[in-house]
C-alpha positions as CSV (number, residue, x, y, z in Angstrom):
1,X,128.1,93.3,72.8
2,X,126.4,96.3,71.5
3,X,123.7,94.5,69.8
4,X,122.3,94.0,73.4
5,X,123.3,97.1,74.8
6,X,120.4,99.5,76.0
7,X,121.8,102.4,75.2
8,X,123.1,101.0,71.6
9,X,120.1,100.2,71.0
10,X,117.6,103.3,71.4
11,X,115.9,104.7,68.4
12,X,113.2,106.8,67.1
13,X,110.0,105.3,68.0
14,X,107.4,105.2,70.8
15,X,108.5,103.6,74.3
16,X,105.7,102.6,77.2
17,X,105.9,104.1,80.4
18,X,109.2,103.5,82.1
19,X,110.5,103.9,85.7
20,X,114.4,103.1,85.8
21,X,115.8,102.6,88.8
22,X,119.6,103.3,89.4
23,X,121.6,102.0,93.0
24,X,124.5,104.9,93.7
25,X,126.4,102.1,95.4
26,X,126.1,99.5,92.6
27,X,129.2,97.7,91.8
28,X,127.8,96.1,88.6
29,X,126.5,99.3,87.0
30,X,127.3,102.3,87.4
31,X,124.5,105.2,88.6
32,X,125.5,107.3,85.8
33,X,124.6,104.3,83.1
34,X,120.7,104.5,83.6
35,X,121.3,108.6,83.9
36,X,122.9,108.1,80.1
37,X,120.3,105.8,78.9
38,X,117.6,107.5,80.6
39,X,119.2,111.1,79.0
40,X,119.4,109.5,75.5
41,X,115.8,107.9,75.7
42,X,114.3,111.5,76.6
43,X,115.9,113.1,73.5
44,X,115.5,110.4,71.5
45,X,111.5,109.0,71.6
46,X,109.0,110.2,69.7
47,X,105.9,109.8,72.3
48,X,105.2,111.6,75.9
49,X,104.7,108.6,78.1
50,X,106.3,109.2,81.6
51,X,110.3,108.1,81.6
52,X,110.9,108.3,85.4
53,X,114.8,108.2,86.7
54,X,114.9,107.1,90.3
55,X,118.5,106.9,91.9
56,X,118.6,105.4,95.5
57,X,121.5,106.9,97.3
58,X,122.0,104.2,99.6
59,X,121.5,101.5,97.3
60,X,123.3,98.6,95.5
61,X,122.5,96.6,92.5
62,X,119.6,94.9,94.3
63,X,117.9,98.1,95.9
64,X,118.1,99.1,99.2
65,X,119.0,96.8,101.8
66,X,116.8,95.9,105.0
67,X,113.3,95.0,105.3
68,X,111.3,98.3,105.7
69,X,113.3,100.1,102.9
70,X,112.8,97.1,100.4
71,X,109.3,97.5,101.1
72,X,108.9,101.2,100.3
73,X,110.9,100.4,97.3
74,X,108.3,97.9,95.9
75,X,105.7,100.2,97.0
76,X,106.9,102.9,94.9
77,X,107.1,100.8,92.1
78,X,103.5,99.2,92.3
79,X,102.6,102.7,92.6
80,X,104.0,103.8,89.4
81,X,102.4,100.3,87.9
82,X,99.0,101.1,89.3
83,X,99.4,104.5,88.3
84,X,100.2,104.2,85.0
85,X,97.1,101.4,84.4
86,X,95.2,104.1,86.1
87,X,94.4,101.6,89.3
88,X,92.9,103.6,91.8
């Protein structure tokens, strides 16, 4: 099981841009997993590319739930995609 495990599996080397997203309300993973992983990657990496950590408070394992706040949700993500690539 741990050779698939994220947090097994960090090591020493350069990582792209990341934004992890976390659900406080997720039944299949635990909010403080992607806290641990993201804690780990931060003290572990050896380049300065952005390593957001975004925990919904209201959210499951798929996000958060009804159609406006799905939206935002995806919005916030194409904006850290578009961001990133420098998209204007």
């Amino acid at each position: 099981m741990s050779s698939y495990s994220p947090y097994e599996n960090v090591v020493a080397q350069d990582y792209p841009a990341m934004l992890v997203t976390a659900g406080l309300n997720d039944p299949r993973v635990s909010y403080w997993e992607p806290a641990k992983w993201v804690a780990k990657l931060r003290t572990t990496r050896t380049d300065t590319n952005r390593l957001l950590l975004k925990t919904e408070m209201g959210a499951g394992h798929m996000g958060p739930s009804g159609r406006y706040d799905a939206w935002r949700d995806e919005a916030f993500v194409l904006a850290f995609i578009f961001d990133t690539l420098g998209i204007e």
